[in-house]
C-alpha positions as CSV (number, residue, x, y, z in Angstrom):
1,X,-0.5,-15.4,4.9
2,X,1.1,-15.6,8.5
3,X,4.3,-13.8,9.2
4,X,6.8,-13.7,12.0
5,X,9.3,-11.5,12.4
6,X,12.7,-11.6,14.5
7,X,14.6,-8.5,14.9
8,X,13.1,-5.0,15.2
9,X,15.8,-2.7,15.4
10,X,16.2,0.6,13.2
11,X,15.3,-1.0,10.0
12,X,13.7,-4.4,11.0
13,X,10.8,-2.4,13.6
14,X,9.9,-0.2,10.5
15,X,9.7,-3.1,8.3
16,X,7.3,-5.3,10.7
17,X,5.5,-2.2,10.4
18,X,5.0,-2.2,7.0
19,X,3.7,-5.5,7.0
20,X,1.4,-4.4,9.9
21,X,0.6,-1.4,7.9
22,X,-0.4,-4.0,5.2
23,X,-2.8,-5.7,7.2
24,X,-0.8,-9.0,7.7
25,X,-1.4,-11.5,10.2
26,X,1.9,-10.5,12.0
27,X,3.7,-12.2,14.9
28,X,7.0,-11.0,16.3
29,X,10.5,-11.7,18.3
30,X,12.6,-9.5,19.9
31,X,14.7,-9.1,23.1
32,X,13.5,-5.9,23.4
33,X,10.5,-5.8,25.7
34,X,9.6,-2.3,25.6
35,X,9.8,-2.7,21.2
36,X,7.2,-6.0,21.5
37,X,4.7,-3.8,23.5
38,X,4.6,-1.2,20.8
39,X,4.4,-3.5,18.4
40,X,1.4,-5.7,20.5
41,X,-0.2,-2.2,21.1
42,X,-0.4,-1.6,17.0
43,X,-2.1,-5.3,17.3
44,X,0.8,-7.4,16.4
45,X,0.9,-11.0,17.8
46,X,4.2,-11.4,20.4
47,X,5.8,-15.2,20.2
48,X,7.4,-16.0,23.5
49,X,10.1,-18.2,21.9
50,X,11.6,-19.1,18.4
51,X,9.9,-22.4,18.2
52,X,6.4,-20.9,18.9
53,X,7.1,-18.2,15.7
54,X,7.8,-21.2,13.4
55,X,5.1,-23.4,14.1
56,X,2.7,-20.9,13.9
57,X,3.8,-18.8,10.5
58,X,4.1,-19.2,6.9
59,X,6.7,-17.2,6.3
60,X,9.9,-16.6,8.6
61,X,11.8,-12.6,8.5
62,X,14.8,-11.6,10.3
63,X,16.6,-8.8,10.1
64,X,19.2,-9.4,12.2
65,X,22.3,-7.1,13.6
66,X,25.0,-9.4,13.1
67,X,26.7,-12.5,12.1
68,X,26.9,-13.3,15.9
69,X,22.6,-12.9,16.3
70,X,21.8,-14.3,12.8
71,X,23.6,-17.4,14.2
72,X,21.7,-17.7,17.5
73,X,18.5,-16.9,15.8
74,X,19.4,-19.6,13.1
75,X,21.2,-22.8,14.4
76,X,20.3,-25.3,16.4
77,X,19.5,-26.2,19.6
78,X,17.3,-23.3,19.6
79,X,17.1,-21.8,16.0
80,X,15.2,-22.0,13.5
81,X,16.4,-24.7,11.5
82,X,15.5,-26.8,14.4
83,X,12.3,-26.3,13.8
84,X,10.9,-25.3,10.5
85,X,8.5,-27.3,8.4
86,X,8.5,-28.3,4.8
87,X,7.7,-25.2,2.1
88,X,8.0,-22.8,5.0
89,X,9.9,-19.3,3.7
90,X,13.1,-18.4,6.2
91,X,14.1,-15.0,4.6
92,X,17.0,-13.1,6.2
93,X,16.6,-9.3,5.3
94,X,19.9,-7.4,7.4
95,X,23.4,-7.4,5.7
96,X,25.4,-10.2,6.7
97,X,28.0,-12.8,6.1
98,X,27.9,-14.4,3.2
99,X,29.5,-18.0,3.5
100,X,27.4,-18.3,6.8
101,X,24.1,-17.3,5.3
102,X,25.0,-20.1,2.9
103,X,25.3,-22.6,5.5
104,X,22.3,-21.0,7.0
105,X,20.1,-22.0,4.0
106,X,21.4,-25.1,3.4
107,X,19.7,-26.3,7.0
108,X,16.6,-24.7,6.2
109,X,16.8,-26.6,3.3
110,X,17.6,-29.6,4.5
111,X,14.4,-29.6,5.7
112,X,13.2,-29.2,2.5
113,X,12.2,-25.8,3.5
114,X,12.5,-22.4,1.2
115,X,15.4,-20.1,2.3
116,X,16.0,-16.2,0.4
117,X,18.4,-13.5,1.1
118,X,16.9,-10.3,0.7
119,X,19.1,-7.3,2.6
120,X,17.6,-4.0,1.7
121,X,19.3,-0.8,0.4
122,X,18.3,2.7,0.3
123,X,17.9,3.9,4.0
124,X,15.7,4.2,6.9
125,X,13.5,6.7,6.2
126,X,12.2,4.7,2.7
127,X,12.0,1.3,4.8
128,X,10.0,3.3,6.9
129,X,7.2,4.2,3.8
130,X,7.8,0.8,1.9
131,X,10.1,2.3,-1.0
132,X,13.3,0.8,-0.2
133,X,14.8,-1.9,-2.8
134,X,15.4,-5.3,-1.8
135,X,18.2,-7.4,-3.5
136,X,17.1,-11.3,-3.4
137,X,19.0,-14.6,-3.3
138,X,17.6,-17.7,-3.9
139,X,15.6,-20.3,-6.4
140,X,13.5,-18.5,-8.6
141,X,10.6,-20.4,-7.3
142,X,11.0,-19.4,-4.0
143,X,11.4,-15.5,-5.0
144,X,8.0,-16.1,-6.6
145,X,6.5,-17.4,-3.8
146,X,7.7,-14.4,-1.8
147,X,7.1,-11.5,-3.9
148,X,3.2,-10.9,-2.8
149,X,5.1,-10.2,1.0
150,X,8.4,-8.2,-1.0
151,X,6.4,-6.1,-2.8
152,X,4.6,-4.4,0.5
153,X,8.0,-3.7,1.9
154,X,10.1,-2.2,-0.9
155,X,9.4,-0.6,-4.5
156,X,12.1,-1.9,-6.5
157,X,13.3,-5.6,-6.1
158,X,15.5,-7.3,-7.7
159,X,16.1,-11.1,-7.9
160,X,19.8,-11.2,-8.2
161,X,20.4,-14.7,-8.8
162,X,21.6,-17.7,-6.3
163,X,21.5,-17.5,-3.0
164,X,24.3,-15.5,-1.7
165,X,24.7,-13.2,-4.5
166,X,22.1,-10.8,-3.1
167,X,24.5,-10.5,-0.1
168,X,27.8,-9.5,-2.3
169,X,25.7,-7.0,-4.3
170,X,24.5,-5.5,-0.7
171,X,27.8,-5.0,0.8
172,X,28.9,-3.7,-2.7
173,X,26.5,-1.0,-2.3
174,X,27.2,-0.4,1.2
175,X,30.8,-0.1,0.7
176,X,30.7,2.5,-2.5
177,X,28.0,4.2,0.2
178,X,31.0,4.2,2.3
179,X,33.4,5.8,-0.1
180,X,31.0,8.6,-0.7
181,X,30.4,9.7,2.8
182,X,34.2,10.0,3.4
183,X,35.2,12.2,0.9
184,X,32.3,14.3,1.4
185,X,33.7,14.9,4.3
186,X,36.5,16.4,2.8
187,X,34.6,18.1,0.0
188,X,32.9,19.9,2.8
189,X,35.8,20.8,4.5
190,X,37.2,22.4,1.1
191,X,33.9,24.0,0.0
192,X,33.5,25.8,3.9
193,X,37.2,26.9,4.3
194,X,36.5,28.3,0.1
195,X,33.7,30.6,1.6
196,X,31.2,28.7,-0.5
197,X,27.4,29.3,0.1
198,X,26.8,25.7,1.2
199,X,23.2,26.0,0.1
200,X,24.1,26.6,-3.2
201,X,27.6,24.2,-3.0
202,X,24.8,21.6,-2.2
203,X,22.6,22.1,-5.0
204,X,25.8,22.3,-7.3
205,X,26.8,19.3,-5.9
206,X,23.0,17.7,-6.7
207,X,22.5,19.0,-9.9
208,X,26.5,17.9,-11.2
209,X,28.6,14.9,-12.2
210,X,29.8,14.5,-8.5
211,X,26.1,13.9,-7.4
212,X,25.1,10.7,-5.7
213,X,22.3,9.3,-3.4
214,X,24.9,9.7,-0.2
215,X,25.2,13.2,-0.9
216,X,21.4,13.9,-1.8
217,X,20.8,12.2,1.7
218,X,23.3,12.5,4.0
219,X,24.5,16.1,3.5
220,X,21.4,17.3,3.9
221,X,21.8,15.8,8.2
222,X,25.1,16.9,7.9
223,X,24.6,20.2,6.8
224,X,21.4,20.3,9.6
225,X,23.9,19.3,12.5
226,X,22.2,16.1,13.3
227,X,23.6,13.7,11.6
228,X,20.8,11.7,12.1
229,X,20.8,9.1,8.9
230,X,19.5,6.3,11.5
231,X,22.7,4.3,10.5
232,X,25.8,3.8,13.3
233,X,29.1,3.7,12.9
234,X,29.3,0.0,14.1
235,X,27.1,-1.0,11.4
236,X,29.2,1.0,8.7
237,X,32.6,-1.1,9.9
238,X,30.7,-4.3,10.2
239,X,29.8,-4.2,6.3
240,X,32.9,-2.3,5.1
241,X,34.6,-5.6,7.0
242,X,32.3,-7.7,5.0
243,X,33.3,-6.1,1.5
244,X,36.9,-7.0,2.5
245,X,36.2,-10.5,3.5
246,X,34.8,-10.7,0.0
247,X,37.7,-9.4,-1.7
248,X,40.3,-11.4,0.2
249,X,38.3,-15.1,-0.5
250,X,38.5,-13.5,-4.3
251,X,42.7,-12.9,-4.2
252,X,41.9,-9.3,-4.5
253,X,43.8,-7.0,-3.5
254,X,41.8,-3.7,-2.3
255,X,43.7,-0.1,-1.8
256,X,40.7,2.5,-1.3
257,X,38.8,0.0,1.4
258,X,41.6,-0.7,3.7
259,X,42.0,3.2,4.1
260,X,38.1,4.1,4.2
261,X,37.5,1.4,7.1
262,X,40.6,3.1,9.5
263,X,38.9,6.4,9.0
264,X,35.5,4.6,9.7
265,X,37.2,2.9,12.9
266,X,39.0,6.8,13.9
267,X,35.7,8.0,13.7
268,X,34.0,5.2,16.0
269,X,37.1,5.7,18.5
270,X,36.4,9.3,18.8
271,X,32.4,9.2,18.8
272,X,31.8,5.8,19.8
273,X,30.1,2.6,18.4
274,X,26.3,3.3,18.4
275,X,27.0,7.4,17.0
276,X,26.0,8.1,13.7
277,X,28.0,6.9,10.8
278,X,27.5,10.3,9.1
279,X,28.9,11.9,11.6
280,X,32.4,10.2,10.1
281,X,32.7,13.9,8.6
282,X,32.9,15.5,12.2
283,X,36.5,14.0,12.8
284,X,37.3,17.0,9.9
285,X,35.0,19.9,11.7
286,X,36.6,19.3,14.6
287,X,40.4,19.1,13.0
288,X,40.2,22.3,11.4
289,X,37.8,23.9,13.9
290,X,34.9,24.4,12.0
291,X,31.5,23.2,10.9
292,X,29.4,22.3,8.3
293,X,25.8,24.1,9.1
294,X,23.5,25.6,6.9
295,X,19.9,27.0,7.1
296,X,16.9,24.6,6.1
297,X,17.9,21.1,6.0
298,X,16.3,18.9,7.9
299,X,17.0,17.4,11.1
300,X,16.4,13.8,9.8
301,X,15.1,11.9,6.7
302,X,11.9,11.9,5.2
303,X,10.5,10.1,2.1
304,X,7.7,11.9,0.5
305,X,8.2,9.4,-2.3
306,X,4.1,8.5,-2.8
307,X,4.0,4.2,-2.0
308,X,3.4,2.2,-4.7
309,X,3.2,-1.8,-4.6
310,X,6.5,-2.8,-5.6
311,X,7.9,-4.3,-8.7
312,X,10.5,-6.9,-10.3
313,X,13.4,-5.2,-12.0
């Protein structure tokens, strides 16, 4: 099975190296030069255009930083969709838009042409080792068709249903994400100005009802000083922007999200776009003159989770 992929950026490169890691006959896109040499290097095929990835692959990734690129990559003249062939797979793995992936997959499938969703959730450092989970829109048959490639690059997959509904359960996890990495900011602030051990106020935290998978992860860079969670601050108000879009086409009316997304946009103000979105919590070290450091965490991410082929849940 031949595979081209557009888009290697934090979580796309370590993807297309999954697959490469896989042994699949890989060929890749990217503005990035200096990434395609790396990836040529590792004994990756490079397309020079769009049109040359299509006709040459069976199935068609990107991963994609925006609404903005996944429309270039996409529409015609030059997209895609100009080009793609009867039962070729388009699958679109980054967190986007919802109404325009929809329109996205109806041209692919105009030309009678599979087209998935499958954004991926559970951070960089578990795309990097094949564990993440992947959420997946589409037919059923599709999925199916799919799953042999799916099941390299995550652990637990999950076909959610029609296309597009793997895109609102994405920024729905992104979003609660969100929520939890703000007020850990605050519960840091508390449990430091308390005189806590934050060692131990960690493992409380862990092994207690106020756990979750933000604090497990991002505290630890937090707590290192780094904040290196391989996730930026404009990516973090692109997809709490994306809940909200969801919301308003709904009539609902949202309270915690319009707050969390101005501390989000504070925090890219003071640090700036591309700094990482953990480091959301600095804006209260740096309010009340203090910091959040403690001995033996680690300066970024590791899974040490042992790969398995991944599974339908």
């Amino acid at each position: 099975m031949k595979i081209g992929f557009i888009g290697l950026g934090n979580v796309g490169g370590k993807l297309a190296s999954n697959l490469l890691n896989n042994n699949f006959d890989l060929m890749v896109f990217d503005k990035n030069h200096e990434i395609l040499d790396q990836f040529k290097k590792r004994g990756s095929k490079i397309a020079t255009s769009i049109e040359e990835l299509v006709k040459k692959n069976d199935i068609l990734i990107t991963c994609l930083p925006s609404p903005e690129a996944c429309k270039d990559v996409i529409e015609p003249p030059m997209g895609i969709a100009e080009c793609i062939n009867e039962n070729q797979i388009w699958m679109e793995m980054s967190t986007t838009d919802e109404d325009q992936l929809k329109k996205h997959a109806s041209l692919i499938e105009s030309k009678n042409a599979i087209a998935l969703e499958a954004p991926v959730s559970g951070g960089c450092h578990r795309a990097a080792t094949g564990n993440i989970s992947i959420f997946v829109g589409g037919k059923r048959e599709g999925f199916e068709k799919a799953l042999p490639v799916l099941s390299c690059l995550g652990r637990r997959i999950l076909h959610v249903g029609d296309f597009g509904s793997a895109s609102i359960l994405k920024v729905i996890t992104n979003y609660l994400a969100t929520v939890h990495l703000v007020s850990l900011g605050e519960a840091w602030t508390v449990a430091k100005k308390s005189g806590l051990d934050l060692n131990k106020a960690f493992k409380g935290i862990a092994a207690s009802s106020g756990n979750s998978f933000v604090h497990e992860t991002e505290s630890q860079v937090i707590l290192n000083g780094s904040y290196n969670i391989n996730f930026t601050m404009d990516l973090v108000e692109k997809d709490v922007g994306l809940f909200e879009n969801v919301a308003k086409k709904l009539g609902i009316d949202l309270e915690i999200s319009p707050l969390v997304l101005s501390i989000i946009k504070d925090a890219k103000d003071k640090y700036g776009s591309r700094a990482w979105s953990s480091m959301v919590v600095k804006r209260l070290e740096d309010k009340y003159e203090t910091d959040f450091r403690a001995p033996g965490f680690p300066e970024e991410l590791v899974d040490e989770e042992e790969k398995v082929i991944g599974y339908e849940i």
